[in-house]
Structures are given as C-alpha cells and as structure tokens.
PyMOL Python script that loads the backbone (N, CA, C, O; Angstrom):
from pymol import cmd

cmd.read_pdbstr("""\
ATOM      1  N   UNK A   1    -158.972 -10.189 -19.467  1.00  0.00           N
ATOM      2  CA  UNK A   1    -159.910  -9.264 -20.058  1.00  0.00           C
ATOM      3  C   UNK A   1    -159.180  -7.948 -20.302  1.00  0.00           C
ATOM      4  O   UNK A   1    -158.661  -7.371 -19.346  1.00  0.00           O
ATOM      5  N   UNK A   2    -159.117  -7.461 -21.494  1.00  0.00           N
ATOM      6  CA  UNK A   2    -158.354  -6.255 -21.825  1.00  0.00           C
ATOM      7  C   UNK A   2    -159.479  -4.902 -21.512  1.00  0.00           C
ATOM      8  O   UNK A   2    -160.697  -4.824 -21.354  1.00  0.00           O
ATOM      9  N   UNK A   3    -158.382  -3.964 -21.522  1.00  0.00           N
ATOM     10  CA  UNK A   3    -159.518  -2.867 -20.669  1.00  0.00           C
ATOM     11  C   UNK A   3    -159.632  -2.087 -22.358  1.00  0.00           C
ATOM     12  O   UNK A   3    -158.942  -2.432 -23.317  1.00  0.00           O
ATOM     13  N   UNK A   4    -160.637  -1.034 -22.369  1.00  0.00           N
ATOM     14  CA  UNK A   4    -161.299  -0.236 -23.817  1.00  0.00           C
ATOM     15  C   UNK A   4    -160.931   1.128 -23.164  1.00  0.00           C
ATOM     16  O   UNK A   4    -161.127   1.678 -22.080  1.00  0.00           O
ATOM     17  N   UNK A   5    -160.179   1.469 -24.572  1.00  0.00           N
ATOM     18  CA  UNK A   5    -159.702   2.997 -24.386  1.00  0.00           C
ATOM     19  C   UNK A   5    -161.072   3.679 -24.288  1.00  0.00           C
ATOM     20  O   UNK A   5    -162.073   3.050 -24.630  1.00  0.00           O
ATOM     21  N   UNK A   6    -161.176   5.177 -23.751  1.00  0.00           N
ATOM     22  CA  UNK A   6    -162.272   5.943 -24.029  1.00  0.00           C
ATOM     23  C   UNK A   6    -161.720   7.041 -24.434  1.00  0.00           C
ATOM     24  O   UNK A   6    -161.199   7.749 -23.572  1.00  0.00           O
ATOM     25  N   UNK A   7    -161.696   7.346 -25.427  1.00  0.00           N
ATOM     26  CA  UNK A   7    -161.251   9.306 -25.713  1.00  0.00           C
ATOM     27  C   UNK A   7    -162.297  10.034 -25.909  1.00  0.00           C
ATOM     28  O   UNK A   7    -163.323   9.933 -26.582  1.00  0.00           O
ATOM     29  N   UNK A   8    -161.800  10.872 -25.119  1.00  0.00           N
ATOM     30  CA  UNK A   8    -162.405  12.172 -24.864  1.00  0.00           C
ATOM     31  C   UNK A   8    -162.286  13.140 -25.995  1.00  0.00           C
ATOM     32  O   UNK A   8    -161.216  13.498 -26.487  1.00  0.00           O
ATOM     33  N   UNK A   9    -163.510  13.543 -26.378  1.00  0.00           N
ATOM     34  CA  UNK A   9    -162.854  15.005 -27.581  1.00  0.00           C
ATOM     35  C   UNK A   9    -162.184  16.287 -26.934  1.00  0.00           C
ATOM     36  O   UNK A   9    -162.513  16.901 -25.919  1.00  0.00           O
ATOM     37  N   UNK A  10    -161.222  16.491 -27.760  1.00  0.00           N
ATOM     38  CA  UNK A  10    -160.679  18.043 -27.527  1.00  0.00           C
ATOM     39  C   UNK A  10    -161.517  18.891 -28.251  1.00  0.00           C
ATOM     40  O   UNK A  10    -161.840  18.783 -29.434  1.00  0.00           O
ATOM     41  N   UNK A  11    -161.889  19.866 -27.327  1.00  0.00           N
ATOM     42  CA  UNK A  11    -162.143  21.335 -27.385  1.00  0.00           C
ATOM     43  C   UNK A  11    -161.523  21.917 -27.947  1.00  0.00           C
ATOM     44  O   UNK A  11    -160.391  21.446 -27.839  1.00  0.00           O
ATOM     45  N   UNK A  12    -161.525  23.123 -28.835  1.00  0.00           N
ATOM     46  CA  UNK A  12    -160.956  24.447 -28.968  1.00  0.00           C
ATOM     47  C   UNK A  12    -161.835  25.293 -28.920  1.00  0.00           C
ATOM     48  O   UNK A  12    -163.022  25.128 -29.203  1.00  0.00           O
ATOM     49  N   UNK A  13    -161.183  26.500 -28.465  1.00  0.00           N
ATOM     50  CA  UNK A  13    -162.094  27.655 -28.810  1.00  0.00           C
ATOM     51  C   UNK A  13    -161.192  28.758 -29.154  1.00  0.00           C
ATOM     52  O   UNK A  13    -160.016  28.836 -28.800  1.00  0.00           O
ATOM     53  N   UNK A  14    -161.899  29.696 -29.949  1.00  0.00           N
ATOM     54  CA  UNK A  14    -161.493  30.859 -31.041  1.00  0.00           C
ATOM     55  C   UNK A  14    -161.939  32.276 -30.684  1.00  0.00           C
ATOM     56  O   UNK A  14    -163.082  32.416 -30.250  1.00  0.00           O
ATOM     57  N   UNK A  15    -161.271  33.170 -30.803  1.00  0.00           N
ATOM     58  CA  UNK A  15    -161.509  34.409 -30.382  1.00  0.00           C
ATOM     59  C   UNK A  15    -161.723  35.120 -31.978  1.00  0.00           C
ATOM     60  O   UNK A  15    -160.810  35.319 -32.780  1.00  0.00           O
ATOM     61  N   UNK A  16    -163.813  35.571 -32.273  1.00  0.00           N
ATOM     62  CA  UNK A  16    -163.453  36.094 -33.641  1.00  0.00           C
ATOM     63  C   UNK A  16    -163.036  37.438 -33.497  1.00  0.00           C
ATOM     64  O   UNK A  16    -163.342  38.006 -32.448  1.00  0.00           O
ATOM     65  N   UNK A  17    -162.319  38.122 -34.457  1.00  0.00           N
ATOM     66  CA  UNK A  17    -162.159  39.050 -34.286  1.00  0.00           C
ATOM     67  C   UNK A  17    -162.278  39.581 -35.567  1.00  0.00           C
ATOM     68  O   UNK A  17    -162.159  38.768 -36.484  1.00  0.00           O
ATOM     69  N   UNK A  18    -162.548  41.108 -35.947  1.00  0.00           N
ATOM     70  CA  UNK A  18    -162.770  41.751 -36.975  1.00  0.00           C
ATOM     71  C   UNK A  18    -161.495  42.493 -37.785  1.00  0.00           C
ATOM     72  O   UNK A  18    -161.096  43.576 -37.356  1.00  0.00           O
ATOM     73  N   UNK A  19    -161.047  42.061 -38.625  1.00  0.00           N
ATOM     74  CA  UNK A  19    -160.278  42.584 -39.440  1.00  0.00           C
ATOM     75  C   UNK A  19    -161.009  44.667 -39.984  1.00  0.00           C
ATOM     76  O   UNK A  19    -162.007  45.012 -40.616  1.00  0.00           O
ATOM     77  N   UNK A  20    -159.604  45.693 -39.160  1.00  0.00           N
ATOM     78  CA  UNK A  20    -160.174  47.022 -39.302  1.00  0.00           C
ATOM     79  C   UNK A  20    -159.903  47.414 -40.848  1.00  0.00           C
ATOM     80  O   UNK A  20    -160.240  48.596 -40.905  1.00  0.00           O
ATOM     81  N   UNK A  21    -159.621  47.157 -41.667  1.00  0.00           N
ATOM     82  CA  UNK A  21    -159.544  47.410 -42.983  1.00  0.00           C
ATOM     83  C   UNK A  21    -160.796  46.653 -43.662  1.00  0.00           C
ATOM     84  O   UNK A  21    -161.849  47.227 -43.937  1.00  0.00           O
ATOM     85  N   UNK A  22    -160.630  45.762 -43.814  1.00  0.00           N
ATOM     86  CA  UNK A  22    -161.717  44.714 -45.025  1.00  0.00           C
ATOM     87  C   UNK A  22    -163.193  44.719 -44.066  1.00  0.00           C
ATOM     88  O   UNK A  22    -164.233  44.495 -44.685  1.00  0.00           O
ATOM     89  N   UNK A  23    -163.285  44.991 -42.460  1.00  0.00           N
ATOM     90  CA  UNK A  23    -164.504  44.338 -42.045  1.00  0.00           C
ATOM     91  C   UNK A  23    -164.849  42.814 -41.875  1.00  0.00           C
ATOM     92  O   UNK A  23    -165.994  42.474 -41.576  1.00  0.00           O
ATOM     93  N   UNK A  24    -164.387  42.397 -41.964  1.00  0.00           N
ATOM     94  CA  UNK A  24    -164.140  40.838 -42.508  1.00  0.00           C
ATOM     95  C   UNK A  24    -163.667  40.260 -41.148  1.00  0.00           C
ATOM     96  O   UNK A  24    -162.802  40.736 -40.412  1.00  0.00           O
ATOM     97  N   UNK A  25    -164.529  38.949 -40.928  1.00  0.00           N
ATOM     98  CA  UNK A  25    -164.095  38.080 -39.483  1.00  0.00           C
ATOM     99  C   UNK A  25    -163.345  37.261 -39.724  1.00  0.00           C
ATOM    100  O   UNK A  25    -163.251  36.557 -40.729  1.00  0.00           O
ATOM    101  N   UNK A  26    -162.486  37.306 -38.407  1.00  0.00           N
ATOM    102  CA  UNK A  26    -161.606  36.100 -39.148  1.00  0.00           C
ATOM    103  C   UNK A  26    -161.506  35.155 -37.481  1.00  0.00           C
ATOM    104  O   UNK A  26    -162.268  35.409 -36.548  1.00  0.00           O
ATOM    105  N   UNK A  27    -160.750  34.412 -37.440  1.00  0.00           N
ATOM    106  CA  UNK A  27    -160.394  33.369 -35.962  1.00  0.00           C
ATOM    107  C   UNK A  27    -158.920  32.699 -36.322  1.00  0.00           C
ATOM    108  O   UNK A  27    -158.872  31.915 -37.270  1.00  0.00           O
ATOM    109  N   UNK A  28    -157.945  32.945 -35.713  1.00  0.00           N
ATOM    110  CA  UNK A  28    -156.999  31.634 -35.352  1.00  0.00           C
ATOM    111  C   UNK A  28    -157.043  30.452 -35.346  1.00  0.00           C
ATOM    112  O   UNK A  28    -157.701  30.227 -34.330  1.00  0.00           O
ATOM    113  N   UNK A  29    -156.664  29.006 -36.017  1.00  0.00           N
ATOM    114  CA  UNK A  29    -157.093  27.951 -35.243  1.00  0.00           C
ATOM    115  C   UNK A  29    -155.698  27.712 -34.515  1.00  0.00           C
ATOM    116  O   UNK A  29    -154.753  28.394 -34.910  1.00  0.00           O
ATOM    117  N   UNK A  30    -155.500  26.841 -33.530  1.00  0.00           N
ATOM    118  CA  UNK A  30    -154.314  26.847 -32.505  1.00  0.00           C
ATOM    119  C   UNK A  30    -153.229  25.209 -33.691  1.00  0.00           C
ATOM    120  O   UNK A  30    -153.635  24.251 -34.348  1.00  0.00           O
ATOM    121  N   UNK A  31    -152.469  25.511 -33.507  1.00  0.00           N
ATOM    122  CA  UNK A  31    -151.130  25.083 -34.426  1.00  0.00           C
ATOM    123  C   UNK A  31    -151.405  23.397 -33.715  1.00  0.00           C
ATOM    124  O   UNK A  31    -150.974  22.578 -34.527  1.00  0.00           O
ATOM    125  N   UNK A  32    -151.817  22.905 -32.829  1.00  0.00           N
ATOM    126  CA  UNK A  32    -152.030  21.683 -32.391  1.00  0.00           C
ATOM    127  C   UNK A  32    -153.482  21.050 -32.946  1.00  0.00           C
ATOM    128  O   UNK A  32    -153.829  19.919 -33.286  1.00  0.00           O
ATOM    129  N   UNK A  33    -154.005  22.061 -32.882  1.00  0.00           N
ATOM    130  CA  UNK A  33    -155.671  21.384 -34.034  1.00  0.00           C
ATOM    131  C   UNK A  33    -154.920  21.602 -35.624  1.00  0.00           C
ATOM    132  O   UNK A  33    -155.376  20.901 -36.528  1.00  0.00           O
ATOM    133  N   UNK A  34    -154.189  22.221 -35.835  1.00  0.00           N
ATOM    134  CA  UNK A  34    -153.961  22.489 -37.205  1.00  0.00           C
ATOM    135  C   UNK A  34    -153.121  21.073 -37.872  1.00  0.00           C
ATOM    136  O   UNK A  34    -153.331  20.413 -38.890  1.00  0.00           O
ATOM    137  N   UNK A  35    -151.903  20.948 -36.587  1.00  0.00           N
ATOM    138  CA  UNK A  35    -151.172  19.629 -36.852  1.00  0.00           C
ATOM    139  C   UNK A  35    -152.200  18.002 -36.814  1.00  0.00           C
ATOM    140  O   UNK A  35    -152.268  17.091 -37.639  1.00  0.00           O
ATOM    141  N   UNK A  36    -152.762  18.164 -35.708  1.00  0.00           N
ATOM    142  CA  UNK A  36    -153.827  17.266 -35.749  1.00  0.00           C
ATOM    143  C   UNK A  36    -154.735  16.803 -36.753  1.00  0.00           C
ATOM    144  O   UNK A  36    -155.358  15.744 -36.835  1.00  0.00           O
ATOM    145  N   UNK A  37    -154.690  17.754 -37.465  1.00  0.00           N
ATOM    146  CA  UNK A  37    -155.716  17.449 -38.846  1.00  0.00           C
ATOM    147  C   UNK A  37    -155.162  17.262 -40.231  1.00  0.00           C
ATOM    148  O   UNK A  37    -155.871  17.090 -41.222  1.00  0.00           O
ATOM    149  N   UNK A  38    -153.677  17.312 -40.235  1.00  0.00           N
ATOM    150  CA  UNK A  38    -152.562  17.273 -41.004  1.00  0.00           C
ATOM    151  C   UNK A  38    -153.006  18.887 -42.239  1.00  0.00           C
ATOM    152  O   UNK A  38    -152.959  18.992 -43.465  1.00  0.00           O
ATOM    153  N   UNK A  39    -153.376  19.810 -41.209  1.00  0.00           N
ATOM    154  CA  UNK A  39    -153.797  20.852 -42.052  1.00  0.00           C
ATOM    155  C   UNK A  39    -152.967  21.972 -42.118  1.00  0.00           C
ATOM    156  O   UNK A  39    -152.398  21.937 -41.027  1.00  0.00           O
ATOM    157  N   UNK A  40    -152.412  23.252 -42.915  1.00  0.00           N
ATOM    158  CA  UNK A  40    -151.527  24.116 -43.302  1.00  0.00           C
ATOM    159  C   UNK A  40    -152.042  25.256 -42.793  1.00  0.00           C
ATOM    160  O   UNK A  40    -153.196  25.023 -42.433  1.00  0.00           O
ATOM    161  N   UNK A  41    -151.632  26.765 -42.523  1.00  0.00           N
ATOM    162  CA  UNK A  41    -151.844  28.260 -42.625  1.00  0.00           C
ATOM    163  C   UNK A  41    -152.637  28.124 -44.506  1.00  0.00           C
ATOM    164  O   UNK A  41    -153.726  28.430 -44.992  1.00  0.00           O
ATOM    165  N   UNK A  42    -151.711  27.676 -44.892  1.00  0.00           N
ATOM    166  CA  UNK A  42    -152.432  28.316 -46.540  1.00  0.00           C
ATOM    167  C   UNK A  42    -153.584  27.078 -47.172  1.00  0.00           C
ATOM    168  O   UNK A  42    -153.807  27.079 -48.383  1.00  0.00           O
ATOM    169  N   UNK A  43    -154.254  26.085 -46.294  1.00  0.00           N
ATOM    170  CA  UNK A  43    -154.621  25.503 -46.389  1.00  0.00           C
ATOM    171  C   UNK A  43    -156.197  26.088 -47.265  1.00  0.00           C
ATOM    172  O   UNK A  43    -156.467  27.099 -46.616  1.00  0.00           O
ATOM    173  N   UNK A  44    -156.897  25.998 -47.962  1.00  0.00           N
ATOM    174  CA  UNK A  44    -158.409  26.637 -47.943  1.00  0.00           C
ATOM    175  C   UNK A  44    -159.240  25.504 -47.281  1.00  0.00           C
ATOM    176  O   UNK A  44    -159.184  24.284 -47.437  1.00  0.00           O
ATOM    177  N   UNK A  45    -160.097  26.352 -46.424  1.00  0.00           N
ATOM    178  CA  UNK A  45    -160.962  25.830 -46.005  1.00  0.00           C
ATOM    179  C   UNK A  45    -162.354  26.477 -46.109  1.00  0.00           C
ATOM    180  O   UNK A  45    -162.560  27.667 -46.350  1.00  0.00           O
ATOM    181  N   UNK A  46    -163.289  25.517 -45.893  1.00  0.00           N
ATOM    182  CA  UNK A  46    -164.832  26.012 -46.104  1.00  0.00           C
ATOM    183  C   UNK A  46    -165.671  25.500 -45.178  1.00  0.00           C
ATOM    184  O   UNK A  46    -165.543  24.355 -44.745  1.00  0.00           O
ATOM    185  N   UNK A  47    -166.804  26.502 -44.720  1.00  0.00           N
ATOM    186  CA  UNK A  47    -167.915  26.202 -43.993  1.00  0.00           C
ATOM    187  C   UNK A  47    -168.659  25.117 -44.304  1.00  0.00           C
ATOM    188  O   UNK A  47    -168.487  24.808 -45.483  1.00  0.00           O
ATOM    189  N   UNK A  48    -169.280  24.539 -43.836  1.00  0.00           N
ATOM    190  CA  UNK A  48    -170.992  23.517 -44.187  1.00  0.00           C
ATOM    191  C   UNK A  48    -171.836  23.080 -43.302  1.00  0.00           C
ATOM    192  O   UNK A  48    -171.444  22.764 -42.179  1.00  0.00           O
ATOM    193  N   UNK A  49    -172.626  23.026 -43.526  1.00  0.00           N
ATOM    194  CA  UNK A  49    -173.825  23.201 -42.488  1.00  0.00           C
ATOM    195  C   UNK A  49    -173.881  20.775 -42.285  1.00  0.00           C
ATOM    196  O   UNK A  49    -173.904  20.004 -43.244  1.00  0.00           O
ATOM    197  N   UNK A  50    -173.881  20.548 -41.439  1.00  0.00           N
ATOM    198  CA  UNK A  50    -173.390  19.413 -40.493  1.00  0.00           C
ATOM    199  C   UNK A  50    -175.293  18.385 -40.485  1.00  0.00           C
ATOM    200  O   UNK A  50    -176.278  19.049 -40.162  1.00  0.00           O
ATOM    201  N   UNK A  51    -175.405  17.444 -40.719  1.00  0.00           N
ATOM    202  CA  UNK A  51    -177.011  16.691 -41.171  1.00  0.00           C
ATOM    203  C   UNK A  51    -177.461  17.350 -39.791  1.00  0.00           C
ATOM    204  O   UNK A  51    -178.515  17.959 -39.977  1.00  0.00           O
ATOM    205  N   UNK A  52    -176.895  17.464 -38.076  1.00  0.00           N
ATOM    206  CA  UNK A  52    -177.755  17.748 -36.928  1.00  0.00           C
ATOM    207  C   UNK A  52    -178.375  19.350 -36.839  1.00  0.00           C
ATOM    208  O   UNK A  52    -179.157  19.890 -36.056  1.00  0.00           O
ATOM    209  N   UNK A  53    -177.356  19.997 -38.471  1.00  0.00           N
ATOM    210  CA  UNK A  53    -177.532  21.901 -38.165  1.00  0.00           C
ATOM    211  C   UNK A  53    -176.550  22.638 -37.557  1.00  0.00           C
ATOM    212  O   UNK A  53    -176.608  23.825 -37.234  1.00  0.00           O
ATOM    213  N   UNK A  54    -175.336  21.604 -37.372  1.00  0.00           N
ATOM    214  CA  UNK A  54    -174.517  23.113 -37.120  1.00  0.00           C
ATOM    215  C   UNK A  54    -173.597  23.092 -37.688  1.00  0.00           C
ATOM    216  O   UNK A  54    -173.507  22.255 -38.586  1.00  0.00           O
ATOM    217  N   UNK A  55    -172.539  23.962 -37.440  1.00  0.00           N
ATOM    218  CA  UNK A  55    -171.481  24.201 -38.607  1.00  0.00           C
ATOM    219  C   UNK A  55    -170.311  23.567 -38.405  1.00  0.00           C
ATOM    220  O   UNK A  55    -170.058  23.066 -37.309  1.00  0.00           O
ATOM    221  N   UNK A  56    -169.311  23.505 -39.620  1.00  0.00           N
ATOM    222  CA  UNK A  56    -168.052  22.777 -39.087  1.00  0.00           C
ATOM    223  C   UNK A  56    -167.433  23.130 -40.260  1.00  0.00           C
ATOM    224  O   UNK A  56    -168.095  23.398 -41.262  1.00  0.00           O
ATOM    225  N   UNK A  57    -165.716  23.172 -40.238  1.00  0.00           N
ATOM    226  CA  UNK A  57    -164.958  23.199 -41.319  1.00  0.00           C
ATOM    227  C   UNK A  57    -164.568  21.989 -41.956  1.00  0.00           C
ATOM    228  O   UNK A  57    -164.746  20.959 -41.305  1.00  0.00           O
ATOM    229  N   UNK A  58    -164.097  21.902 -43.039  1.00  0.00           N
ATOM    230  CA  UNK A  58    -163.498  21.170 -43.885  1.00  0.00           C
ATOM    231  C   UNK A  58    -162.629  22.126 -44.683  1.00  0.00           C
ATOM    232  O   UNK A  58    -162.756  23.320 -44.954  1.00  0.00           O
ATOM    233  N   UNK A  59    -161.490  21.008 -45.037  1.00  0.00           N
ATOM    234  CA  UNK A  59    -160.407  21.508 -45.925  1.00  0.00           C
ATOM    235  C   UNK A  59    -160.833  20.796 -47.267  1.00  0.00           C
ATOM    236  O   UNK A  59    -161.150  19.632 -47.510  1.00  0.00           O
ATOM    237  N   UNK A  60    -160.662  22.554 -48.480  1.00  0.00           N
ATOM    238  CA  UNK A  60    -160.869  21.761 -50.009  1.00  0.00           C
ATOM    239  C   UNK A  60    -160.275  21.205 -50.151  1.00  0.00           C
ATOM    240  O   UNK A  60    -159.316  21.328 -49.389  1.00  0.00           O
ATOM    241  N   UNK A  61    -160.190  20.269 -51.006  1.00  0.00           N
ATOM    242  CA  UNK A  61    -159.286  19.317 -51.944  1.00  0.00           C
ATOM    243  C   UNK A  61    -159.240  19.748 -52.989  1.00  0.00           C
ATOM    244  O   UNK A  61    -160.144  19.977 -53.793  1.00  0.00           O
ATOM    245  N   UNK A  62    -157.402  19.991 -53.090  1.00  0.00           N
ATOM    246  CA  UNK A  62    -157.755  20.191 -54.919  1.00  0.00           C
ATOM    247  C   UNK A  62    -157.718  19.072 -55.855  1.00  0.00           C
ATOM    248  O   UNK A  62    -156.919  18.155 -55.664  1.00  0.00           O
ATOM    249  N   UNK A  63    -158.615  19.069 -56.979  1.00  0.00           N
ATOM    250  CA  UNK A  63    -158.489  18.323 -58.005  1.00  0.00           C
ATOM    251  C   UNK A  63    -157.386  17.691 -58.306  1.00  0.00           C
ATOM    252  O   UNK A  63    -156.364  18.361 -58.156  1.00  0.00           O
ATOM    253  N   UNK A  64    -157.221  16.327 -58.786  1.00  0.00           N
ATOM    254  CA  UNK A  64    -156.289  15.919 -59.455  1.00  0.00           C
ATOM    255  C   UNK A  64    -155.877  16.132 -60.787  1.00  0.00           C
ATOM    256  O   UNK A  64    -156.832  16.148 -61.563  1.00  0.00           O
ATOM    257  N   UNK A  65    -154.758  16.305 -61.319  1.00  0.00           N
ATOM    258  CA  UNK A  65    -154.719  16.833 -62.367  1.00  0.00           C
ATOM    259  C   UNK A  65    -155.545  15.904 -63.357  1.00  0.00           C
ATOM    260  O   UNK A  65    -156.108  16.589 -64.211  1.00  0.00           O
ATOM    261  N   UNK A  66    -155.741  14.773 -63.467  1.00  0.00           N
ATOM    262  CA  UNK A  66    -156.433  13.941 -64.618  1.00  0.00           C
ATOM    263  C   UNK A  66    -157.891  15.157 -64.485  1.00  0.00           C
ATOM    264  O   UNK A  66    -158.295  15.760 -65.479  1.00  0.00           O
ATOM    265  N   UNK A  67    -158.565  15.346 -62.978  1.00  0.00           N
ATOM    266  CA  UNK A  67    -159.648  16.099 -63.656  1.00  0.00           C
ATOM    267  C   UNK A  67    -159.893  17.487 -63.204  1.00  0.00           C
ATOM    268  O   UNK A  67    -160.928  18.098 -62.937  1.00  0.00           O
ATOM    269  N   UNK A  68    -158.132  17.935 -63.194  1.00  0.00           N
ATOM    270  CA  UNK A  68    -158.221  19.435 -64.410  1.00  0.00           C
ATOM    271  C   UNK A  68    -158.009  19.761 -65.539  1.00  0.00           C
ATOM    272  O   UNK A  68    -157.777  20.876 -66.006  1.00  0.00           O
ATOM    273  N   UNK A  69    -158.103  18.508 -66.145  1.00  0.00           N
ATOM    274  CA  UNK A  69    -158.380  18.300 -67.749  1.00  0.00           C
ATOM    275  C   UNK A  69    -156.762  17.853 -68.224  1.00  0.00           C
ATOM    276  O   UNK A  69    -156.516  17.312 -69.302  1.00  0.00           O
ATOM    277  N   UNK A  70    -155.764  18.185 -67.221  1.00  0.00           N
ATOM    278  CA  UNK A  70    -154.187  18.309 -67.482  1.00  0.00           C
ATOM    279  C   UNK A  70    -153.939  16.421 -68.038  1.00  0.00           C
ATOM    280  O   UNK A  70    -153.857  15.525 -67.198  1.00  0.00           O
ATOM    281  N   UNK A  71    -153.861  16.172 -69.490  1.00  0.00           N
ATOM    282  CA  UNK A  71    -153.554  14.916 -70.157  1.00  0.00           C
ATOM    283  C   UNK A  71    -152.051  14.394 -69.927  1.00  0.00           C
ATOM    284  O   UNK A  71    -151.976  13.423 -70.681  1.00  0.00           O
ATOM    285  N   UNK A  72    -151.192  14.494 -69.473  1.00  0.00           N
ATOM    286  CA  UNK A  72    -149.871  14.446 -69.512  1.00  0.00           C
ATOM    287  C   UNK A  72    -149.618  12.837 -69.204  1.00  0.00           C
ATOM    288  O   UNK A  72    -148.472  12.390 -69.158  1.00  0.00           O
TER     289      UNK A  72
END
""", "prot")
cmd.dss("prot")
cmd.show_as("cartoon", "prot")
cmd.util.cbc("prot")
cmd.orient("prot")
C-alpha cells in the first residue's frame, strides 16, 4: 500500500507600505513565491476579486501577436 503525499500551503506575508512621493501602496513579494510562480520583478500583475470574495493576484498575459493584429 503506497502512502499519499499531503502538502501543506505556503504562507506569505507582506509588509504594505506607502510610497512618500506618489502616496501609492505598494508590498514586496519574497523572490521564492516569485520563482515559484515562474513570475518576474517586471512582471504586470492584477487584482480580482476570487468566486468565495477575496482577493488574489494574477499575472497578465500578453497577447499573442496573431491577436495584436501583427500578420507576419
């Protein structure tokens, strides 16, 4: 009888902090959630509200060129 992995989720947590010029919040994410998600510093990402109500990121995708109209 083979035994069943169980994983556990990792946590992070973020310190927001306020940018003194723009006003503007911003957070760190830690370089091991970043690698984990095969995600970049210059990556864009966006908010969305989650079907249970709460929030979570996602990274945009950019378009492929067929539909940025680019015919080549």
């Amino acid at each position: 009888m083979g035994t069943k992995k169980i994983s556990r989720p990792t946590v992070y947590q973020a310190e927001v902090k306020e940018d003194p010029n723009t006003k503007e919040f911003y957070f760190n994410l830690p370089n091991g959630l970043l690698e984990s998600l095969g995600w970049t510093e210059e990556d864009e990402l966006e908010w969305y509200m989650t079907h249970e109500g709460n929030w979570a990121l996602r990274k945009v995708l950019e378009p492929t060129d067929k539909e940025k109209g680019d015919e080549r």
